[in-house]
C-alpha positions in Angstrom: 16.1 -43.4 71.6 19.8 -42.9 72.1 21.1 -39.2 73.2 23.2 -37.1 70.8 27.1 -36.6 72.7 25.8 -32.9 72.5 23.1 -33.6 74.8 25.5 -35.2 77.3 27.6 -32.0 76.9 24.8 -29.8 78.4 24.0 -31.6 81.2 27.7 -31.7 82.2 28.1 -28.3 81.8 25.1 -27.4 83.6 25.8 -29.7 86.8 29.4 -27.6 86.6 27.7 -24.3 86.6 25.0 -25.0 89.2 28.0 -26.5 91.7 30.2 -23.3 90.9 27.2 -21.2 92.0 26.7 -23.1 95.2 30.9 -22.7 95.9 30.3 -18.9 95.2 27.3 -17.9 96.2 28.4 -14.3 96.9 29.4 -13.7 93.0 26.0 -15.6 92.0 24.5 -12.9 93.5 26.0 -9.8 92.7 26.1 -11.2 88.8 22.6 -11.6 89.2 22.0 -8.0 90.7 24.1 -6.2 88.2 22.5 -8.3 85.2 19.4 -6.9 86.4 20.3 -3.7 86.7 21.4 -3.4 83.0 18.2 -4.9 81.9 16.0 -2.4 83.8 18.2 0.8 83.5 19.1 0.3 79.6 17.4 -3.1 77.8 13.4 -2.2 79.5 13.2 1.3 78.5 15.3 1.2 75.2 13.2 -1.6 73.8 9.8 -1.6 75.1 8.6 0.7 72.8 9.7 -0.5 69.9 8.5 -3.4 70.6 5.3 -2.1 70.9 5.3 0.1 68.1 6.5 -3.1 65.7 3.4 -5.3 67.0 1.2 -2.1 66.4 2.7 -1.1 62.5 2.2 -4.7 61.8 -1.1 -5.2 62.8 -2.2 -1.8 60.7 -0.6 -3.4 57.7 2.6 -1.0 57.5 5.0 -4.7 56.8 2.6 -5.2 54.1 2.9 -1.7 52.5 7.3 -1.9 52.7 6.6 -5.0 51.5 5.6 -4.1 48.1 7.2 -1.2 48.0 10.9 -2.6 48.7 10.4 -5.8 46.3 12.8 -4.5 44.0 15.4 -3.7 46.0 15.4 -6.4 48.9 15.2 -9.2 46.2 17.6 -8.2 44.1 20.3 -7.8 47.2 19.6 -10.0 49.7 17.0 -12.7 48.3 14.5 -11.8 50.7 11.2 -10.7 50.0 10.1 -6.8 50.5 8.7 -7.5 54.0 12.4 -7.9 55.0 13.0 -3.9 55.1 10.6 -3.4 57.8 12.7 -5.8 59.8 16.2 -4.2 59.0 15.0 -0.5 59.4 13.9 -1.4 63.0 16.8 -3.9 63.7 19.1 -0.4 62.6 17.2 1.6 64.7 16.6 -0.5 67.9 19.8 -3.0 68.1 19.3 -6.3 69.6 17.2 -8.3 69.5 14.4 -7.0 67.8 15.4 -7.7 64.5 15.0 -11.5 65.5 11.8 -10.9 67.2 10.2 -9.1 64.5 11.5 -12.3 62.0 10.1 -14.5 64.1 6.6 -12.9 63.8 6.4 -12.3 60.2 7.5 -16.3 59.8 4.8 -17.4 62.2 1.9 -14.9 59.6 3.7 -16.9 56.8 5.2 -13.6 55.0 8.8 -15.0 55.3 9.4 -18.8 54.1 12.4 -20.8 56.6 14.9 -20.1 54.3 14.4 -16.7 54.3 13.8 -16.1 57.4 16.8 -17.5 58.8 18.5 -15.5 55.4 16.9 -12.1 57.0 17.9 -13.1 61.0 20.9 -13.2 60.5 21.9 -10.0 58.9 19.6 -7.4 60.0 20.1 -8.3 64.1 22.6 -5.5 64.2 24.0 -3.5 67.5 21.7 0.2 67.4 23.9 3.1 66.5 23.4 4.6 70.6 25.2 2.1 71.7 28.1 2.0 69.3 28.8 5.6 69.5 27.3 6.8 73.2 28.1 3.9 75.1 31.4 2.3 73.5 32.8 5.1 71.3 32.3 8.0 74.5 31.8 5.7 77.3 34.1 3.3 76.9 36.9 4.2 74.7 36.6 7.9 76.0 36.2 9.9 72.7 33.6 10.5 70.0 36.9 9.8 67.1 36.2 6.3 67.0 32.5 6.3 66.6 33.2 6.6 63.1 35.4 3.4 62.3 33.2 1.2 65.0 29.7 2.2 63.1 30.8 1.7 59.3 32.6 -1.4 59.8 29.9 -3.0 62.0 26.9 -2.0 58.9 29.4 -2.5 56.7 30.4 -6.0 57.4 26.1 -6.4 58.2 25.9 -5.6 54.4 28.6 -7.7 53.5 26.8 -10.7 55.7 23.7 -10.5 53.7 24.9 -10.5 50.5 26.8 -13.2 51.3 23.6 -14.8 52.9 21.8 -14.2 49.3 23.3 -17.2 47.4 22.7 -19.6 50.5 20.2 -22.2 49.2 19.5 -19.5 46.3 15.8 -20.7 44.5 14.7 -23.0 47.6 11.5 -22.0 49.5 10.9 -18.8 48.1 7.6 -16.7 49.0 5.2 -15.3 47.1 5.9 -11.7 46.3 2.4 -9.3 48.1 0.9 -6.9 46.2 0.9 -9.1 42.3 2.9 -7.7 39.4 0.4 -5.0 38.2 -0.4 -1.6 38.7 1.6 1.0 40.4 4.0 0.1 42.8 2.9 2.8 45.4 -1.2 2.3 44.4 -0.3 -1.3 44.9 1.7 -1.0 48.4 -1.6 0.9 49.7 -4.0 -1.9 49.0 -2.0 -4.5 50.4 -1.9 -2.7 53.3 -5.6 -1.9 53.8 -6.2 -6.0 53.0 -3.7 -6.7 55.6 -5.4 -4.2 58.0 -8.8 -5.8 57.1 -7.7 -9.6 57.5 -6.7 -8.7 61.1 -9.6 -7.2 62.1 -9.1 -6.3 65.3 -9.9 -3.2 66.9 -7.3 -1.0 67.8 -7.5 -1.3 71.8 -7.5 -5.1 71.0 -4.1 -4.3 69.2 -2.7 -2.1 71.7 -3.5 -4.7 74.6 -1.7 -7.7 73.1 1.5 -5.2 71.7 2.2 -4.3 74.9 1.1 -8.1 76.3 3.9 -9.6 74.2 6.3 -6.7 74.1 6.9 -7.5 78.0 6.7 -11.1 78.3 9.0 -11.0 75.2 11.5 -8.4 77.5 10.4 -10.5 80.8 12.6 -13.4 78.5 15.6 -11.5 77.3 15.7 -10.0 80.9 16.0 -13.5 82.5 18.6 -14.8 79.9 20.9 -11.4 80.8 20.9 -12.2 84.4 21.9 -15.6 83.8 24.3 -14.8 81.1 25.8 -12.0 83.5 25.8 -14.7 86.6 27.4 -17.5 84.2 30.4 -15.1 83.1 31.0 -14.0 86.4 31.2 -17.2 88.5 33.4 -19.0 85.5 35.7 -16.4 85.9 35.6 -16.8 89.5 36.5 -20.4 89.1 39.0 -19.5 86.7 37.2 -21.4 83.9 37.8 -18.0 81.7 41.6 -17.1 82.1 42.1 -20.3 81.1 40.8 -20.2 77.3 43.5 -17.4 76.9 45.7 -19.8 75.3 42.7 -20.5 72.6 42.2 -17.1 71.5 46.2 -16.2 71.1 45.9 -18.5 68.3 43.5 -15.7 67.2 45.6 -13.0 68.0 49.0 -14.0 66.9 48.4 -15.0 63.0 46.3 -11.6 62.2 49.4 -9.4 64.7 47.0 -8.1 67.4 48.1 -7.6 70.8 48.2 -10.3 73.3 46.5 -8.4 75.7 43.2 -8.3 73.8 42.7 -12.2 74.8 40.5 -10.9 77.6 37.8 -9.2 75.9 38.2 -12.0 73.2 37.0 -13.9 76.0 34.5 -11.9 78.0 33.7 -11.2 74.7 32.7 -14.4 74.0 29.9 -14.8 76.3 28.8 -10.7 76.5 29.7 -8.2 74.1 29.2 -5.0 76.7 31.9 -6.8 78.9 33.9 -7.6 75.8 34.1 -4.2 74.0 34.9 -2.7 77.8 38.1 -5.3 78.4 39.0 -3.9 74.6 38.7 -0.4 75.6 40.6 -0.9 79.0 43.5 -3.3 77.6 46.8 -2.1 77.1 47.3 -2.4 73.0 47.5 0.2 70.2 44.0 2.0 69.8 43.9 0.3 66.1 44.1 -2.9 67.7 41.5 -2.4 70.6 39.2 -1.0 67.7 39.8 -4.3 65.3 38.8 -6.3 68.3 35.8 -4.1 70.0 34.5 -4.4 66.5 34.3 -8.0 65.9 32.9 -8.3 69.7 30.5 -6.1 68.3 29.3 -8.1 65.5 29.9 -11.5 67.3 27.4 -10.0 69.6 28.2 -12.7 72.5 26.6 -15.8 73.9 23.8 -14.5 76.1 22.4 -12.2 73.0 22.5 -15.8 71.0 21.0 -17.6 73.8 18.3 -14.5 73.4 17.2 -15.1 69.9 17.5 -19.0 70.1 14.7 -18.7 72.8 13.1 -15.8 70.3 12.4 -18.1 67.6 11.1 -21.1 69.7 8.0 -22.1 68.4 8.9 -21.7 64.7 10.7 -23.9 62.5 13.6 -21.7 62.3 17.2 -23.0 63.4 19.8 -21.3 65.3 22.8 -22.6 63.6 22.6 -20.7 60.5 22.3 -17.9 62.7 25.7 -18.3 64.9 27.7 -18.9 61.5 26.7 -15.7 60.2 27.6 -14.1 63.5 31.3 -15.8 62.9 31.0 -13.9 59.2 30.2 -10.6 60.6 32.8 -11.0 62.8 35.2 -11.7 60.6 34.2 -9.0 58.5 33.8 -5.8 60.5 37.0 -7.5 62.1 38.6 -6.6 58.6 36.4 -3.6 57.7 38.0 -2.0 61.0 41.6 -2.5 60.2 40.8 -1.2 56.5 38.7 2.2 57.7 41.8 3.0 59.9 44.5 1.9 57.6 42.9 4.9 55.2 40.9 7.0 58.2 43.8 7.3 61.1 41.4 8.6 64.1 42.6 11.5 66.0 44.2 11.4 69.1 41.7 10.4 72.0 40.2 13.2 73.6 37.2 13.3 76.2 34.0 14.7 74.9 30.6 15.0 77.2 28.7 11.4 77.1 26.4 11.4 75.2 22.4 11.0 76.2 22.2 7.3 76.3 25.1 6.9 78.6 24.2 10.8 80.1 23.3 9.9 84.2 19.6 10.8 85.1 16.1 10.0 84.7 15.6 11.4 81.3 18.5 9.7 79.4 16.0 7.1 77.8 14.1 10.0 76.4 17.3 11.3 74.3 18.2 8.0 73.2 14.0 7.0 72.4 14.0 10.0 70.1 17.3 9.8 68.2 16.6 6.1 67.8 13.3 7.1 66.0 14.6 9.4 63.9 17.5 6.4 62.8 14.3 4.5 62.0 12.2 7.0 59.9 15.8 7.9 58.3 16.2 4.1 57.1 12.4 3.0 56.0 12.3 7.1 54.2 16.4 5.7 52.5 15.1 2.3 51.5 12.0 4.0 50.0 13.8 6.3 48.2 16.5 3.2 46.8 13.0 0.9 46.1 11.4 4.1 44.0 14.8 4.2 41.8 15.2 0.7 41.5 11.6 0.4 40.2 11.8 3.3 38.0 14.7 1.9 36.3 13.2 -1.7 35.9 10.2 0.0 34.2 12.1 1.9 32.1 11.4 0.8 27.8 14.6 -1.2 26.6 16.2 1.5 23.8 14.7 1.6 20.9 11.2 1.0 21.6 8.3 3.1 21.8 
């Protein structure tokens, strides 16, 4: 069986990256210590328990009950079935990459077809709202003004992304709507939750067990891909593999007018989006450029958070390219979405507010950024319950005229 040239590719570029870690042994290692630390001091205690708590809501049969429930809305919009607002109110809530870890499940118990599933990845696997505002808006850029700008045109271009998404192989493998068409829509929601709950079967300590089971060998994953993502960036740059691309991305920069200087988190950027929004923050450029750019970073989301769900959705059917191509959309579009919130919404003049608890110093910092992240979650399933409820009532409405 001959190899694909792509194939050949990888195996070049690994040999290169395995020599460069034997030149520099000394960055190998402290890429790999600080990629560790970010995975145990943020990634660990930010998405263990959602994790958890998403095996556990599944297996009691919650999916099933939004899934009923949000027919009407999430078909209509996005051509996904109900299911899907489970996966974007916990993608809003948690950030990467939960929204393709919980896709990945609900494709393996068959209440997603491929189609959709890859539809549904690749719009609701969004940056949490924590780390837009605390860590990049306060930490980074120094000021709570820009939160603003950064968080609509990141949701804004997600929205944007999945109706896009919605007329991509429109009417192929569609799935079967839960619930059937009769009855009402709330009555109906409850039983196909309590049938869910029943076809699974297992007792809750059984559930609890294999949550957390999966939650951390799922984490013990994304964990290894960060260190080596961290180690990659930092020893190419050290070879001076990095500062050479500079010449690709002014062919970004120049046609759309953005400062020059932003090639450097264009290209840490690349590969990280933490490093890349930082470089974006730090550059010397006008804020409205450093925004434009820390935005589409943002929604780009970087290499080593691809390389997370790629390994996420091994064992399904489910392909990664549709996946990266949206990322290029989103991109593109809170790119724009950015420049159009400022053109209208000039921020204020920088000014240095506290930080706020998820980038707050201190033991109890995951404990502020656990509970507002919960509340971001009841506050999206309680919005998209409210839109399904209208959207049904208007669909059951008589036309005029008849009684």
């Amino acid at each position: 069986m001959r190899e694909s040239p792509l194939t050949h590719l990888l195996v070049a570029a690994v040999v290169v990256l395995v020599v460069a870690m034997v030149v520099y042994p000394e960055t190998a290692f402290s890429a790999a210590v600080a990629g560790l630390k970010v995975w145990w001091d943020v990634v660990f205690p930010a998405l263990l328990p959602f994790f958890i708590g998403a095996q556990i809501l599944m297996a009691l049969g919650v999916v099933h009950f939004m899934g009923v429930l949000m027919e009407p809305f999430m078909r209509p919009l996005f051509n996904v079935p109900g299911a899907g607002a489970f996966v974007v109110a916990v993608g809003l809530a948690s950030g990467y990459p939960l929204g393709a870890v919980i896709t990945s499940r609900m494709r393996k118990d068959g209440l997603l077809s491929k189609t959709e599933a890859e539809r549904l990845m690749s719009f609701s696997n969004t940056a949490d709202p924590l780390f837009m505002a605390g860590a990049v808006a306060v930490g980074m850029f120094g000021t709570a003004a820009v939160a603003g700008p950064i968080m609509a045109a990141h949701y804004v271009g997600a929205l944007l992304t999945g109706l896009a998404l919605r007329f991509w192989r429109a009417g192929q493998d569609r799935s079967e709507a839960l619930g059937g068409p009769e009855g009402w829509i709330l009555a109906r929601a409850w039983h196909a939750m309590v049938a869910a709950r029943r076809a699974d079967a297992r007792p809750f300590g059984q559930v609890l067990g294999d949550a957390v089971r999966d939650s951390i060998n799922t984490l013990l994953l994304v964990g290894g891909l960060i260190i080596l993502m961290s180690v990659v960036i930092q020893v190419l740059d050290r070879a001076g593999v990095l500062p050479a691309l500079g010449g690709l991305f002014l062919l970004v920069l120049h046609p759309l007018g953005l400062d020059p200087s932003l090639t450097r988190s264009l290209i840490s950027g690349l590969f990280e989006l933490t490093l890349g929004t930082q470089a974006a923050a730090q550059a010397l450029a006008p804020l409205t450029d450093r925004l434009i750019v820390a935005g589409a970073v943002i929604a780009w989301s970087g290499l080593s958070v691809h390389a997370q769900v790629a390994a996420i959705i091994q064992g399904t059917d489910l392909h990664i390219g549709p996946y990266i191509a949206a990322r290029l959309l989103h991109a593109v579009a809170a790119g724009a979405a950015t420049a159009l919130w400022l053109a209208w919404f000039p921020p204020a003049m920088p000014t240095l507010v506290p930080a706020l608890a998820w980038a707050a110093p201190g033991p109890t910092a995951w404990l502020g950024r656990l509970g507002a992240a919960m509340v971001q979650f009841l506050g999206a399933v309680g919005g998209l319950a409210v839109l399904a409820a209208l959207v049904h009532l208007v669909r059951s409405r008589p036309p005029a005229g008849s009684r």
